[in-house]
C-alpha positions in Angstrom: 12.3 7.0 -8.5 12.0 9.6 -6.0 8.0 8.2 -4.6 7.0 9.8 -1.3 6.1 6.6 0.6 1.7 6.1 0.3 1.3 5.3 3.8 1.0 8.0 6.9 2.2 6.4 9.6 5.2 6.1 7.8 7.7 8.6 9.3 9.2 9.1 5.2 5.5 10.2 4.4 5.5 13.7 2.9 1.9 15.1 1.4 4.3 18.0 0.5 4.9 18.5 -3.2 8.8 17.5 -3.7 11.2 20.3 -4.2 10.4 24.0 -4.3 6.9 25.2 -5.4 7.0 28.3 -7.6 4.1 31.0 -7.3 1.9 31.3 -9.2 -0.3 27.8 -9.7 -2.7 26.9 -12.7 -5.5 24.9 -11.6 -8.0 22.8 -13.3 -10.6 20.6 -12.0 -13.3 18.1 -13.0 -16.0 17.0 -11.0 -16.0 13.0 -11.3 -18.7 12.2 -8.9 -21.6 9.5 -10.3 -20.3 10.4 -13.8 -19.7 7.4 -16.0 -16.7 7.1 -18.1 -15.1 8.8 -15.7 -11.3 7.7 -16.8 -12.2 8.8 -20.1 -13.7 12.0 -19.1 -10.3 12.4 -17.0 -7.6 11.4 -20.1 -9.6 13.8 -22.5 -9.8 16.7 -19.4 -6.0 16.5 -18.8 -5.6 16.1 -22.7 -7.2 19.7 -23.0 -5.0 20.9 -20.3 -2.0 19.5 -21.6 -2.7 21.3 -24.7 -3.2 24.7 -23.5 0.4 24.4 -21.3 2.4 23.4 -24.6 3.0 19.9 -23.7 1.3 18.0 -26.4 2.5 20.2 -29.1 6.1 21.0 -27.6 8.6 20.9 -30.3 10.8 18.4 -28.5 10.2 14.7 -27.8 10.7 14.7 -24.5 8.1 16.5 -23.2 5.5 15.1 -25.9 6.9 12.3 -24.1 6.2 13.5 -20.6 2.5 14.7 -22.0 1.8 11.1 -22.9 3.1 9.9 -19.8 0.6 12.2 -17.7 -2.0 10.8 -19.7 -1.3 7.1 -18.7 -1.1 7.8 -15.4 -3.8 10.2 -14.5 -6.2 6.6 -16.2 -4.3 4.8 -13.7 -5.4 7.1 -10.8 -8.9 7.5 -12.1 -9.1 3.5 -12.7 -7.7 2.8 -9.2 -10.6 5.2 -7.3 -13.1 3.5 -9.7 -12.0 -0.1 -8.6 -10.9 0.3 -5.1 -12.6 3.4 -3.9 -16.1 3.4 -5.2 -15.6 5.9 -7.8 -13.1 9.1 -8.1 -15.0 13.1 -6.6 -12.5 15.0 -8.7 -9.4 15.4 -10.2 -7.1 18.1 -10.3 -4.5 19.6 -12.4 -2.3 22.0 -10.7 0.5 23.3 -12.6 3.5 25.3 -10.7 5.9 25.9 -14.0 7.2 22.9 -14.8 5.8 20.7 -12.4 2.7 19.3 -12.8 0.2 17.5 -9.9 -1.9 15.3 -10.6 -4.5 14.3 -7.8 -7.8 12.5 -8.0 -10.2 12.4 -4.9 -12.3 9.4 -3.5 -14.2 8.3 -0.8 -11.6 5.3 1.1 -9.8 6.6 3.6 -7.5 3.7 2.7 -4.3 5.0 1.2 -3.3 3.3 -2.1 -0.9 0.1 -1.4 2.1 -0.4 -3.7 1.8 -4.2 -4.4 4.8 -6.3 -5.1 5.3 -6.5 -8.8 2.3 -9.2 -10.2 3.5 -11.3 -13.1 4.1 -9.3 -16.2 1.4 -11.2 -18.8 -1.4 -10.7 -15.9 -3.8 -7.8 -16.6 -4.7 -5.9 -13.3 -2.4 -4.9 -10.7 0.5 -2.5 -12.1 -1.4 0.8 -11.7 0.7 1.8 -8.8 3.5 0.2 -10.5 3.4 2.6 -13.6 2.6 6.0 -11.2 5.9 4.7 -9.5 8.2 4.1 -11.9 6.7 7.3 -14.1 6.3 10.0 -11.6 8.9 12.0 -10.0 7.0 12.0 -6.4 3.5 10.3 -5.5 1.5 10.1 -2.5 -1.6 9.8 -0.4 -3.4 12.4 1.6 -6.5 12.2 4.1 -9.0 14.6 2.7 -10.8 17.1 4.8 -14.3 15.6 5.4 -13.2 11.6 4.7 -11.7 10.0 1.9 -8.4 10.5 0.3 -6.6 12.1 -2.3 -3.9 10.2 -4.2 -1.6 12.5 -6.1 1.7 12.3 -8.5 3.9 15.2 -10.0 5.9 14.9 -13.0 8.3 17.7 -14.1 8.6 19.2 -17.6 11.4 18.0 -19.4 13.9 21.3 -20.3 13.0 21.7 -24.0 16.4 19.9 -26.2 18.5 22.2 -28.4 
């Protein structure tokens, strides 16, 4: 998995998307702060989105595939600001083509820590582990005025003959 490494001060660190950006972005966002349920606020928001842009109802597997995949890890963003970071400010959906960003803002100025791999039967813990192994980049970013935002980007599978 191509991950952008989540610390800074790490000379690999990139806060760039990976790969060329086409013009032309689609953005979405949804205000998170002091709202309860905010991971099922987010799951249903990206759901909606996910919709519009054709992945939920693509005709091939793969990218109904993808589409669930986006779903699963834009909860594990949310649910990591909500446990570790007081709470999520946003999220965001940008769409460039085929690549979608995910990014959710919080309040820590900590970046996200990719633990060692926790025993498999133990809840808690994988978050990171899932954005990792799912995404095609993720990463960390200071945001302007304090806090952080912690993104991923997945690409759109090419639709199957």
């Amino acid at each position: 998995m191509a991950a952008h490494p989540a610390d800074p001060a790490d000379p690999a660190y990139s806060a760039a998307p990976a790969g060329p950006v086409p013009a032309g972005p689609e953005r979405r966002c949804l205000p998170l702060a002091a709202a309860p349920g905010a991971v099922a606020r987010s799951r249903e928001f990206t759901r909606g989105a996910l919709r519009t842009w054709g992945w939920l109802a693509a005709p091939d597997e793969g990218t109904r595939a993808a589409a669930q995949d986006v779903l699963l890890m834009t909860s594990e963003l949310v649910t990591n600001a909500c446990q570790h970071a007081a709470g999520p400010y946003a999220l965001e959906l940008t769409r460039y083509g085929p690549l979608l960003r995910v990014a959710v803002r919080d309040a820590d100025d900590r970046p996200p820590v990719l633990r060692p791999p926790a025993e498999p039967a133990r809840p808690g813990g994988h978050g990171l582990r899932v954005v990792d192994r799912l995404a095609a980049a993720w990463g960390s970013e200071p945001a302007v005025g304090g806090g952080k935002t912690v993104w991923l980007e997945i690409v759109r599978p090419p639709a199957e003959p």
